[in-house]
C-alpha positions as CSV (number, residue, x, y, z in Angstrom):
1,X,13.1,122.6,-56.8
2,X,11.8,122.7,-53.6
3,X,8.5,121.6,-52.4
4,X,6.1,123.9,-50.1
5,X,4.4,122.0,-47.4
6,X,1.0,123.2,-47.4
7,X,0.2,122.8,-43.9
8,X,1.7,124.3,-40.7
9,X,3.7,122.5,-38.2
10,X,2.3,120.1,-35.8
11,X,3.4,122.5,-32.2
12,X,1.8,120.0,-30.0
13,X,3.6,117.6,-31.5
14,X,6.9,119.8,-31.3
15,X,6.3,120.6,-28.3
16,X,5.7,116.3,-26.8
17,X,9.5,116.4,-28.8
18,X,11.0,118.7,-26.7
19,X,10.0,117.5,-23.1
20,X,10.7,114.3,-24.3
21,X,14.6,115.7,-24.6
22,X,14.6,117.2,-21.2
23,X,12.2,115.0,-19.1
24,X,11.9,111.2,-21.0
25,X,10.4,109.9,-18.5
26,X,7.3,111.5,-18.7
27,X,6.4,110.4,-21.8
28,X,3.9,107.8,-22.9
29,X,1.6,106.8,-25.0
30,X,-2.3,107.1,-25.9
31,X,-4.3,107.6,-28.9
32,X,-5.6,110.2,-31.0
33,X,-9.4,111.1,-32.1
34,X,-9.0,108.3,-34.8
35,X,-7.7,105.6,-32.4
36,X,-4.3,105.9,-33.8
37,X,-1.4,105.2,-31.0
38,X,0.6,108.9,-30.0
39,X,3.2,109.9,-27.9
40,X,2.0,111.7,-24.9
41,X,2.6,113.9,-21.9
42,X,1.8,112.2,-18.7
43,X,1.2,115.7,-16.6
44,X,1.2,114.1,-13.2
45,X,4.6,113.1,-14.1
46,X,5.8,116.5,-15.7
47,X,4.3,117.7,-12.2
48,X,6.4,116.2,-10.2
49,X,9.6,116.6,-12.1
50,X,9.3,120.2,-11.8
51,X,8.0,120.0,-8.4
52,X,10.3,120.1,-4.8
53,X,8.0,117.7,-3.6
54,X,6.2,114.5,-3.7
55,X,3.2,115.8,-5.8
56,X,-0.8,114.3,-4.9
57,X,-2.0,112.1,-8.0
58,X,-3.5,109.0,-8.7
59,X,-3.1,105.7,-6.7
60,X,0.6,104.1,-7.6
61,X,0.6,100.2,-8.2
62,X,2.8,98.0,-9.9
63,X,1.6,96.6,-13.3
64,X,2.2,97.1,-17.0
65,X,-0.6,99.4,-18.4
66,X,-1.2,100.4,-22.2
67,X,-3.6,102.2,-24.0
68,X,-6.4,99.5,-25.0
69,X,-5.9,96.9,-22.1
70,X,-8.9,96.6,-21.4
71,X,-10.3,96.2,-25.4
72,X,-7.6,93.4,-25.1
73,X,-9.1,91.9,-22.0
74,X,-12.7,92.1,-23.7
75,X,-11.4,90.4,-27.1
76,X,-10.4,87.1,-25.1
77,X,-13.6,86.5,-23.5
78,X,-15.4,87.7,-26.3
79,X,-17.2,84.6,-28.2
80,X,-17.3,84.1,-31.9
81,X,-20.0,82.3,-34.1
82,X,-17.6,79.8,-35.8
83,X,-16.5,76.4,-36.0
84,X,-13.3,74.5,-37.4
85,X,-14.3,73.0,-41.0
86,X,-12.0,69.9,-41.3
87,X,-10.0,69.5,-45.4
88,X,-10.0,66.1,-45.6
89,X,-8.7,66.6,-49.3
90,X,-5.4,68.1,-48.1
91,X,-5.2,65.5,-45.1
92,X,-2.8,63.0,-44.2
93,X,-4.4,59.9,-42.7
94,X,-7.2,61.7,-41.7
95,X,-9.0,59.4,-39.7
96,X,-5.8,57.7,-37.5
97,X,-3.5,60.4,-37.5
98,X,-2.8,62.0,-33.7
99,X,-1.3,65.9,-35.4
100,X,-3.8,68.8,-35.8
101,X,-3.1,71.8,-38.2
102,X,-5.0,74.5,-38.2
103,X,-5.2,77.4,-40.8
104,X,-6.8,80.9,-40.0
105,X,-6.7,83.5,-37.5
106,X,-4.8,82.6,-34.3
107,X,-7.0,84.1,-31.9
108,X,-10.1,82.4,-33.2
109,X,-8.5,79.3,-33.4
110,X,-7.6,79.2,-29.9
111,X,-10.7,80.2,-28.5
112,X,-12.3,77.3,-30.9
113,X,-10.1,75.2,-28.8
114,X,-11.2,76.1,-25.5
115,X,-13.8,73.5,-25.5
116,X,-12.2,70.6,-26.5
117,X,-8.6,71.1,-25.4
118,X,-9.0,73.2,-22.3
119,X,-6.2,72.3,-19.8
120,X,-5.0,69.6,-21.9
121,X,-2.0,71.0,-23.8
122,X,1.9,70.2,-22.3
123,X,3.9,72.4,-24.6
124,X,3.1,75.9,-26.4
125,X,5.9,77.6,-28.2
126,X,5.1,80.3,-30.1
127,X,7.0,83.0,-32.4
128,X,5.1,86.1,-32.7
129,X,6.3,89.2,-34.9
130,X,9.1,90.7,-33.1
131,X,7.7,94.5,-33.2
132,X,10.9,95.9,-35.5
133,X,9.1,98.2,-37.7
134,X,9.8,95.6,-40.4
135,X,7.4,93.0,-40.1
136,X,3.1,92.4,-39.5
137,X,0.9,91.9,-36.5
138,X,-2.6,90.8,-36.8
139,X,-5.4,92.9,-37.1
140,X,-8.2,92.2,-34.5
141,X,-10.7,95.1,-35.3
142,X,-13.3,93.0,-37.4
143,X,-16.0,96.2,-37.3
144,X,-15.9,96.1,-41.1
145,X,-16.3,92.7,-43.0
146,X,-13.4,90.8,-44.5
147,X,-14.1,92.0,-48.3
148,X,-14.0,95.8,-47.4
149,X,-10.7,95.8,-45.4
150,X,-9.0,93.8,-47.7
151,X,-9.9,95.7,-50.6
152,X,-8.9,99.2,-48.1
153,X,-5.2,97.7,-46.6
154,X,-4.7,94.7,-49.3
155,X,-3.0,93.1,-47.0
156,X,-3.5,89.0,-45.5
157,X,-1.7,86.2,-44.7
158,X,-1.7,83.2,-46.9
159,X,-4.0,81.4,-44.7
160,X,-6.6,84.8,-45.1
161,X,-5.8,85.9,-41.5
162,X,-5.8,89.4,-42.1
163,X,-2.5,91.7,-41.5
164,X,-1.9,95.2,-41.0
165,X,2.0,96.5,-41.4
166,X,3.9,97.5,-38.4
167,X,6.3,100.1,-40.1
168,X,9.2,102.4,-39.2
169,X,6.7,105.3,-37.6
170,X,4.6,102.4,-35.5
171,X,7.7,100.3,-34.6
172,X,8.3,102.7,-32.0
173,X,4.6,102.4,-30.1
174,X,4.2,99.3,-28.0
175,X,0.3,99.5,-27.3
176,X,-0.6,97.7,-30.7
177,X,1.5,95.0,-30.0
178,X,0.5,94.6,-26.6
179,X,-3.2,94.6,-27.4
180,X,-2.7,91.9,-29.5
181,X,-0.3,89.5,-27.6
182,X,-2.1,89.8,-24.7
183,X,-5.7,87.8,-25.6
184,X,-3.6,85.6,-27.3
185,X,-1.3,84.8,-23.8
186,X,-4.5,84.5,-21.9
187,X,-6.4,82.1,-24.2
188,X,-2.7,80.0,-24.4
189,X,-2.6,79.7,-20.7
190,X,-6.3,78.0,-20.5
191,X,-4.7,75.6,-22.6
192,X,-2.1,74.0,-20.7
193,X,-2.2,71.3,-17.9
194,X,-1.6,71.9,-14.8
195,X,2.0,70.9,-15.2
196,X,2.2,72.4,-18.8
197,X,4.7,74.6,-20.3
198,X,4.8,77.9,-22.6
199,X,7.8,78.9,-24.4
200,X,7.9,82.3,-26.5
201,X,10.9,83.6,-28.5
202,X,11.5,87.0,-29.0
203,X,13.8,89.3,-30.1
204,X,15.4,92.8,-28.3
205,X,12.3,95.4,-29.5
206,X,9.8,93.6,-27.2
207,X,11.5,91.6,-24.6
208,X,11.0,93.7,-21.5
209,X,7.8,94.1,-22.5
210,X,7.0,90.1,-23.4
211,X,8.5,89.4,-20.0
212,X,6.2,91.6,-18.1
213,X,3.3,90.5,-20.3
214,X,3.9,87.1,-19.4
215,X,4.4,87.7,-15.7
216,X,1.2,89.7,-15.4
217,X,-0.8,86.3,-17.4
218,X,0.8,83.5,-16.0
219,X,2.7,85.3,-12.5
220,X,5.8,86.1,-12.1
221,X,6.8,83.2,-9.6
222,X,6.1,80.6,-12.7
223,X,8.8,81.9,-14.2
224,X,11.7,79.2,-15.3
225,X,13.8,80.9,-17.6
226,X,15.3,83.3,-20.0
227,X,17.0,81.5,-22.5
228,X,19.5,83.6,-24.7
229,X,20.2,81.9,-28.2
230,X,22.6,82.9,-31.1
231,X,20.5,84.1,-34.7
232,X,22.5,85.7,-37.2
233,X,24.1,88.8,-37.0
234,X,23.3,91.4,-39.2
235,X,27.1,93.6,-40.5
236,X,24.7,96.6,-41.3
237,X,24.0,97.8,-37.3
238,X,24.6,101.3,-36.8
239,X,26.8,100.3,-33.0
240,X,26.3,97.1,-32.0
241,X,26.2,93.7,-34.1
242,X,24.0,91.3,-31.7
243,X,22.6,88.6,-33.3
244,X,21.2,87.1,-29.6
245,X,17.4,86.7,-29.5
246,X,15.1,85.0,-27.0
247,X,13.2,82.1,-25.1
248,X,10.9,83.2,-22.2
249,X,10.0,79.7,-20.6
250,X,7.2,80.1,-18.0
251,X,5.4,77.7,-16.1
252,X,1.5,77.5,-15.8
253,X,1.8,76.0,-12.2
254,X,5.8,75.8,-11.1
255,X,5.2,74.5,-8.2
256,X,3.3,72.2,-9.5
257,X,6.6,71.1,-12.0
258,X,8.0,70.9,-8.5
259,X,6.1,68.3,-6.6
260,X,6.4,65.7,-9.9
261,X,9.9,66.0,-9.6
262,X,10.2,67.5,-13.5
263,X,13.7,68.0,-14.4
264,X,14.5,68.7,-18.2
265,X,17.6,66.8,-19.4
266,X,18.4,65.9,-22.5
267,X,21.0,62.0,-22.3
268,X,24.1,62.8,-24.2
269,X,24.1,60.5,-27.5
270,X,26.8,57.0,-26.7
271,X,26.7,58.6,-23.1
272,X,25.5,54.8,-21.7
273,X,27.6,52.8,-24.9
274,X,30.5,54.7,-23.8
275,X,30.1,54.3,-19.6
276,X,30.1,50.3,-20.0
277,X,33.0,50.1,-22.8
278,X,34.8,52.4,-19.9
279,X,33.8,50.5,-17.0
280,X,35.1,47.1,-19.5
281,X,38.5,48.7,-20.0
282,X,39.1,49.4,-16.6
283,X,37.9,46.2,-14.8
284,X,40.3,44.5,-17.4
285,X,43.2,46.9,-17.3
286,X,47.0,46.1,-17.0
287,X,48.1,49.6,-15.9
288,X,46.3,52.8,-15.6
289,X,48.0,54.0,-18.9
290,X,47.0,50.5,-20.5
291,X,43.4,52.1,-19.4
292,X,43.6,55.2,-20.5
293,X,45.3,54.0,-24.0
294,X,42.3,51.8,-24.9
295,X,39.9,54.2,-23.9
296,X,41.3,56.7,-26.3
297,X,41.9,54.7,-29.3
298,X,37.6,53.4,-28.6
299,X,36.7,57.2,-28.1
300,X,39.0,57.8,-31.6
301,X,36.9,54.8,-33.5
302,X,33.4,55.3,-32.1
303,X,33.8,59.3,-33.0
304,X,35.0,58.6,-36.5
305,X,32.3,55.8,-37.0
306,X,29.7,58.8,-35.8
307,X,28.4,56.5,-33.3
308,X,29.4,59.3,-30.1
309,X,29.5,63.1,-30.0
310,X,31.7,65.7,-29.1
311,X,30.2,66.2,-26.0
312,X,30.8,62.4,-24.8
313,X,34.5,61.6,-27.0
314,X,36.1,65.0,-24.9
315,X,35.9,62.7,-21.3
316,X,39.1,61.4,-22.7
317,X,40.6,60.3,-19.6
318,X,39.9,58.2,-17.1
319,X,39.5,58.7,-13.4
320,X,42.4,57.2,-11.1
321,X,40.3,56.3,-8.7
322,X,37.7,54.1,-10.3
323,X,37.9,54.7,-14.1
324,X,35.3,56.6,-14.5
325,X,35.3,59.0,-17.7
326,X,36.4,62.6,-17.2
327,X,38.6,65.5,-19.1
328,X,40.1,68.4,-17.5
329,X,37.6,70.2,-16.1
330,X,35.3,67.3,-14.9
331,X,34.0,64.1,-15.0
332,X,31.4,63.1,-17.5
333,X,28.2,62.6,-14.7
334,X,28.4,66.2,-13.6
335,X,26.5,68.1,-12.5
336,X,24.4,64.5,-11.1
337,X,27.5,63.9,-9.1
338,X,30.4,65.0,-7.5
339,X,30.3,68.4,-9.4
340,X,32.7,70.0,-11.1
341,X,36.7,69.8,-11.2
342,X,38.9,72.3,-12.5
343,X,42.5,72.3,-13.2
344,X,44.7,75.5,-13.5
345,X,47.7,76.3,-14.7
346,X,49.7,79.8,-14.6
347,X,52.0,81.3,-17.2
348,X,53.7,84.5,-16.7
349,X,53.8,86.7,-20.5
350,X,57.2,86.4,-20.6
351,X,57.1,82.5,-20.7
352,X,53.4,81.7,-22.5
């Protein structure tokens, strides 16, 4: 049997659908009488869609805007009356050890820190809910005590930090989220040392928006990159199976990073073992194939004793010239010298 709805159809509502069909970019967002985040009309838009020519309206500049910016603005300069209460019960080494954990809400721990850690911090990585529709952001409205929303939304983290669900119908708004990453960047960036370094992963829902966020708090020019890295892939997508998410790496003070001369490199492991075993070989060599035959069968050993990776035991030649280690496409000290050498070879399809 069918059920009557007994209440007429939203037309506003209807009517937000249709012009979003025709004219999407005119649409936005702002909230209702309750505070609740809506799609919206923005008229000055819609005026010059259907207009022949530039239409008269507010002042254009470039930023990313929202509906409760500037709430989000307030809440990180806002101070709170509380204090960090150490557990010395479920401590390790209490007194001597050089880690800090912290249980609670995020955004009043890290305005707790501002006093004693203010521009002190090298490294913040930080994995914040992704926006799907699927998962929780934090709730920063504290107008009504702790007891009364919980017992209204029954909802909080294990450490009490209190959680509101992001579903299906809200996945789609953006202002939320942004309301409550953005106190949360701005307090991060106080944080750091001159020379310090934020990294935030991310996934597809937000990442424009995470990137802008971040450009807008800590500037666009202390941007150093957007690392792409492989999660798992999910068989159920409707058209496309990408299981990529991401790393935005941003500076507080690139040029800063500059002048110190920072470069990140990580030393491949038996890369220094394996140059002086190369450089023994060849200063002790009969032949160049004598060479290259002893530095194979060492590569061979040292991989099987796990004592070198992959990424060292594939420079399994060595260079005419002066023995140093190299494979096909380069030799083993690129890109610090000499840069990279390719070899090519063509086949025609009829002869693979």
């Amino acid at each position: 049997m069918e059920k009557l709805r007994m209440t007429s159809p939203d037309l506003t509502a209807a009517n937000v659908e249709k012009l979003a069909d025709l004219f999407p970019t005119v649409i936005t967002e702002s909230v209702d009488a309750d505070g609740n985040p809506v799609r919206a009309v923005d008229f000055d838009l819609l005026r010059q869609e259907l207009s022949d020519h530039v239409v008269e309206g507010p002042q254009e500049r470039y930023q990313l805007d929202w509906p409760g910016k500037r709430a989000a603005a307030f809440a990180a300069n806002a101070p709170i009356a509380k204090t960090l209460r150490p557990v010395r019960e479920e401590s390790v080494d209490f007194d001597t050890t050089k880690n800090l954990f912290i249980e609670g809400d995020n955004l009043d721990a890290l305005k707790l820190l501002q006093e004693s850690y203010l521009g002190k911090v090298k490294l913040i990585y930080i994995d914040p809910p992704y926006n799907t529709g699927n998962d929780f952001v934090y709730e920063d409205d504290f107008a009504e005590s702790a007891a009364d929303y919980l017992t209204r939304s029954g909802q909080h983290s294990e450490t009490g930090a209190r959680l509101v669900a992001n579903t299906e119908a809200n996945g789609r708004f953006h202002s939320d989220w942004l309301s409550m990453m953005y106190p949360r960047l701005k307090l991060a960036r106080g944080l750091l040392t001159d020379d310090g370094v934020i990294i935030v992963a991310i996934g597809d829902d937000e990442h424009a928006n995470i990137r802008r966020l971040l450009d807008q708090v800590f500037g666009a020019e202390n941007f150093i990159s957007d690392v792409v890295w492989q999660g798992g892939r999910k068989n159920d997508s409707r058209y496309v199976s990408n299981g990529a998410d991401y790393m935005l790496i941003y500076a507080k003070n690139e040029t800063r990073l500059s002048e110190l001369g920072v470069r990140w490199r990580e030393p491949k492991v038996g890369l220094e073992t394996a140059m002086a075993k190369a450089a023994s070989i060849w200063s002790t060599r009969q032949s160049d194939d004598d060479a290259s035959a002893r530095w194979k069968a060492w590569l061979k050993s040292m991989k099987a004793a796990g004592e070198i990776t992959d990424s060292v035991a594939r420079y399994d030649q060595l260079q005419p010239a002066t023995g140093r280690p190299m494979n096909t496409y380069g030799n083993i000290t690129w890109p610090g010298r000499g840069g990279p050498r390719t070899r090519f070879s063509i086949r025609s399809r009829a002869n693979p």
